[in-house]
C-alpha positions in Angstrom: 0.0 0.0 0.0 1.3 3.3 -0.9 0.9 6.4 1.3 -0.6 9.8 0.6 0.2 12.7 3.2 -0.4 16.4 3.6 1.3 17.0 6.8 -0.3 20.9 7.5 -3.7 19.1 8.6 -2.1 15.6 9.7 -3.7 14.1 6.7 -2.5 10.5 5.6 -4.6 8.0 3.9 -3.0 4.5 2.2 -3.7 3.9 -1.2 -3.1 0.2 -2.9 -0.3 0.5 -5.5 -0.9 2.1 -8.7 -4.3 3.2 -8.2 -5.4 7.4 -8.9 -5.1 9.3 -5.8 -8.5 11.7 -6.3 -10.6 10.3 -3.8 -7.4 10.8 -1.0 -6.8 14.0 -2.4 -10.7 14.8 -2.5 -10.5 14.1 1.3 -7.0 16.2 2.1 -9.1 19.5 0.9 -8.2 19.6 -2.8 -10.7 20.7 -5.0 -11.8 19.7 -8.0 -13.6 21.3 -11.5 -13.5 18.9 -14.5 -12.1 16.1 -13.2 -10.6 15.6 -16.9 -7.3 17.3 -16.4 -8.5 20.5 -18.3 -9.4 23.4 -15.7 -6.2 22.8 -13.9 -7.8 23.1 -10.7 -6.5 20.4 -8.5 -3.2 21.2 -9.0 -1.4 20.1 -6.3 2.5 20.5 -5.1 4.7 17.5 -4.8 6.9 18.2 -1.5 8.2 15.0 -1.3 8.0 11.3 -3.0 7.8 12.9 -7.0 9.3 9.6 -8.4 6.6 7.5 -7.1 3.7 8.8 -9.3 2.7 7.7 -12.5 4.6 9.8 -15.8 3.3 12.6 -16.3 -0.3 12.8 -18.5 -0.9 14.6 -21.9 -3.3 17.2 -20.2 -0.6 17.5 -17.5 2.1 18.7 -20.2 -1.0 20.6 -22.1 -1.5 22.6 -18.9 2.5 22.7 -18.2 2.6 21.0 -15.5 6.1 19.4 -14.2 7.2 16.3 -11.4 6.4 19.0 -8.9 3.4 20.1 -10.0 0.8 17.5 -10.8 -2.5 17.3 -11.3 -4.4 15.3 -8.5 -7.1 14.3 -11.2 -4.7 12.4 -13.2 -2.2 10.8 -11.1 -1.5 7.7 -10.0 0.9 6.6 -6.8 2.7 3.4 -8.3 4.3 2.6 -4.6 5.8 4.4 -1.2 4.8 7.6 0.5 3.9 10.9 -1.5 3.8 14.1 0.7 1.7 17.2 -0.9 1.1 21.0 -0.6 -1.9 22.6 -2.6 
């Protein structure tokens, strides 16, 4: 099981390896528009853990998005612990 945290609230919810992390992220206070990766607003900041999320998604490059910036709507946590701001 892989690990979600957002340490301002004490947030930390296990997710099983490889699955999308919106429903965690849902619960750690981001918010969410389109769900489809276009608006842009779940954009969350990777503090920690980068290299454990899935590549990078079209409409994550579309929108300019990097390793530390990610959309929470399109990623996946292949394994270990990913810390995030937002």
């Amino acid at each position: 099981m892989a690990k979600l945290i957002y340490k301002k609230t004490g947030f930390e919810k296990e997710i099983p390896d490889g699955e999308k992390i919106k429903s965690a992220a849902e619960e750690a206070g981001v918010l969410f528009g389109c769900e489809d990766g276009l608006c842009g607003t779940c954009m969350i900041e990777i503090v920690s853990g980068e290299k454990n999320f899935s590549d990078l998604t079209q409409a994550e490059k579309d929108l300019e998005r990097d390793e530390k910036h990610r959309l929470a709507c399109q990623c996946k946590i292949k394994k270990g612990k990913v810390e995030i701001d937002f």
